[in-house]
C-alpha positions, 0 to 999 in steps of 0.5 A, a space after each residue: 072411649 067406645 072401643 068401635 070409635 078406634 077405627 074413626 080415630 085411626 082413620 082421622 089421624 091418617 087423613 091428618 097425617 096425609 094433609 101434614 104430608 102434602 103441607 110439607 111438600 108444599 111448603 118445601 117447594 115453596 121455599 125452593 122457589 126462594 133458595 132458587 131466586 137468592 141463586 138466581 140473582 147471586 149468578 146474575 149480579 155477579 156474572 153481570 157486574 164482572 161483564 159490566 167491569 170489563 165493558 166499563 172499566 171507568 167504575 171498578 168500585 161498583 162493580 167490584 161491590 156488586 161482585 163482593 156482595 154477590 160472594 157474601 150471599 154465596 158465603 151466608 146462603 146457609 144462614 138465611 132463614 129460608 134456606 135452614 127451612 129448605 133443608 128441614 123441610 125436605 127432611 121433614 117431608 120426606 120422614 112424613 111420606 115415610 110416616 104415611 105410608 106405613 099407617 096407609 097399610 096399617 090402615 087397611 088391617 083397621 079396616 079389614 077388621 084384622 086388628 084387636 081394638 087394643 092393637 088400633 088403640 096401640 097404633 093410633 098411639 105409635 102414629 102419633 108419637 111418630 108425627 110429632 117426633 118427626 116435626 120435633 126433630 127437623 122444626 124443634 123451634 116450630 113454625 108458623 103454618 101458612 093458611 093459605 098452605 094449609 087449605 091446599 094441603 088440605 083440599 089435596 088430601 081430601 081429594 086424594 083421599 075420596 079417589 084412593 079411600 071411596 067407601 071410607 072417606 064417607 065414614 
């Protein structure tokens, strides 16, 4: 490898790292809406099932297996799959905004020309070996990504990066 590719480098493992970023967030959002709507509709049957118990007494069992399936979903929320996911999500967004912002300011020493090529070749290392640790640690099974995600995560990151990076993004 040329030692003058090492900035390129670095500065493509810093736009990947700002797409993943922006990726995690969505997605994390996205499952909010779904741990937001199993809340919603548990709040509802139940508060609903025990108005309608009161109105029409004549049909205890249903409302009291509306009630009781109301009360299981409460029970196994931290079961389902997208609720795990939630949670690994937000961790894992908020370890790559972490991540970013310090290859951001390790990005402006590469591209005030302050580090050696060895010290870039160092970095781009760290960055990366940080990166899959973090997916490691909150994802250790993986995930399947969206495509959909990954095209708004991506065009969010080019567009951040084209107004924040002007001269750079042109590389």
């Amino acid at each position: 490898m040329q030692a003058s590719q090492l900035p390129s480098l670095y500065w493509a493992q810093l736009r990947q790292v700002k797409a993943a970023s922006i990726y995690m967030r969505l997605y994390r959002n996205r499952l909010a809406r779904q741990v937001r709507t199993v809340e919603l509709i548990k709040a509802i049957s139940s508060s609903g099932a025990i108005a309608g118990w009161v109105i029409w007494r004549d049909l205890p069992f249903v409302w009291g297996s509306i009630i009781a399936a109301a009360q299981f979903l409460d029970a196994v929320k931290g079961v389902f799959p997208f609720a795990k996911l939630h949670r690994a999500a937000s961790d894992l967004t908020i370890a790559m905004e972490i991540i970013w912002i310090d290859a951001d300011a390790e990005w402006t020493e590469i591209y005030a020309g302050r580090l050696t090529d060895q010290e870039i070749a160092k970095r781009l290392q760290k960055l990366r070996k940080l990166q899959l640790d973090a997916e490691r640690k909150h994802f250790p099974d993986g995930f399947e990504p969206s495509t959909r995600l990954v095209e708004l995560a991506e065009a969010e990151a080019e567009s951040y990066l084209s107004i924040t990076y002007a001269d750079e993004v042109t590389q």
